[in-house]
C-alpha positions as CSV (number, residue, x, y, z in Angstrom):
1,X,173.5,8.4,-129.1
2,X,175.2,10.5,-131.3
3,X,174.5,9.0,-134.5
4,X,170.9,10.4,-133.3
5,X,172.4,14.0,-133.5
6,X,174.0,13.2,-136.6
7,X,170.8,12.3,-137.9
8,X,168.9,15.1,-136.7
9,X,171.3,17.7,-137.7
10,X,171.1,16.2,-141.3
11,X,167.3,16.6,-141.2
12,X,167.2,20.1,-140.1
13,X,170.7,22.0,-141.5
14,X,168.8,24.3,-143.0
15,X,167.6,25.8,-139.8
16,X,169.1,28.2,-137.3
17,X,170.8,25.7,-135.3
18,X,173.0,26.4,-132.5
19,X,175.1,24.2,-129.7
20,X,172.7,25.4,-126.9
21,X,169.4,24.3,-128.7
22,X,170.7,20.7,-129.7
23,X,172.2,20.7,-126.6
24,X,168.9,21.1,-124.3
25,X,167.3,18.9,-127.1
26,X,169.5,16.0,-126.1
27,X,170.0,16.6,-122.7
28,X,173.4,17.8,-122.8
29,X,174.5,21.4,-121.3
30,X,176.1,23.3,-123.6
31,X,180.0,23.3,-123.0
32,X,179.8,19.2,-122.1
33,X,177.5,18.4,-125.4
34,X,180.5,21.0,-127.5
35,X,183.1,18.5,-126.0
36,X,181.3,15.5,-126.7
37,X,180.3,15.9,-130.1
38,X,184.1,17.4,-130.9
39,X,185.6,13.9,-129.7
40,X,182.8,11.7,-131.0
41,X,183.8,13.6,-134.9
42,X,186.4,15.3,-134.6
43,X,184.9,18.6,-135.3
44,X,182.9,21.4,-133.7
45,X,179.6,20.9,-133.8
46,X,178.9,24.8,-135.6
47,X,182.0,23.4,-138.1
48,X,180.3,20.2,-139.0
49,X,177.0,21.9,-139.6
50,X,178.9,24.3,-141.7
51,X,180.7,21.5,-144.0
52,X,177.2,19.7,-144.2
53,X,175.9,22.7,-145.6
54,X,178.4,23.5,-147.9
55,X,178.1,19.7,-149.4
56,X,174.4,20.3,-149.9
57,X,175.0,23.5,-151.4
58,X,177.9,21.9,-153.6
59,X,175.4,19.1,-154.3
60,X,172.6,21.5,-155.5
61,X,174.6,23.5,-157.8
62,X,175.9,20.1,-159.7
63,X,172.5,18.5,-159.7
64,X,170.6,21.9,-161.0
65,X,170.4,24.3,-163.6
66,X,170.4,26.8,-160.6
67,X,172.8,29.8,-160.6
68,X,174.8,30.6,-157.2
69,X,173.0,33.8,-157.0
């Protein structure tokens, strides 16, 4: 089940995502899907969307000619 979290999180980083939105969208309340997805990863999920984003980010800059700015 989570693995279809992971996935959808990796599909949509780039949006505003927060704990209460992917919690309704997988039928988790808030608190209860924050504990799940913290023992399932080891991370909160705000923390794991932040080190996915960084890793894109990181990934862009050495793949393109782009400047940080």
């Amino acid at each position: 089940r989570f693995k279809d979290i992971l996935d959808y999180i990796a599909g949509h980083y780039c949006e505003a995502l927060t704990t209460e939105d992917l919690g309704r969208r997988f039928g988790y309340n808030e608190a209860y899907f924050c504990r799940r997805f913290r023992m399932a990863t080891g991370l909160s999920p705000m923390e794991y969307i932040r080190i996915l984003r960084l890793e894109k980010a990181s990934a862009m800059l050495k793949s393109q000619d782009a400047k940080i700015t």
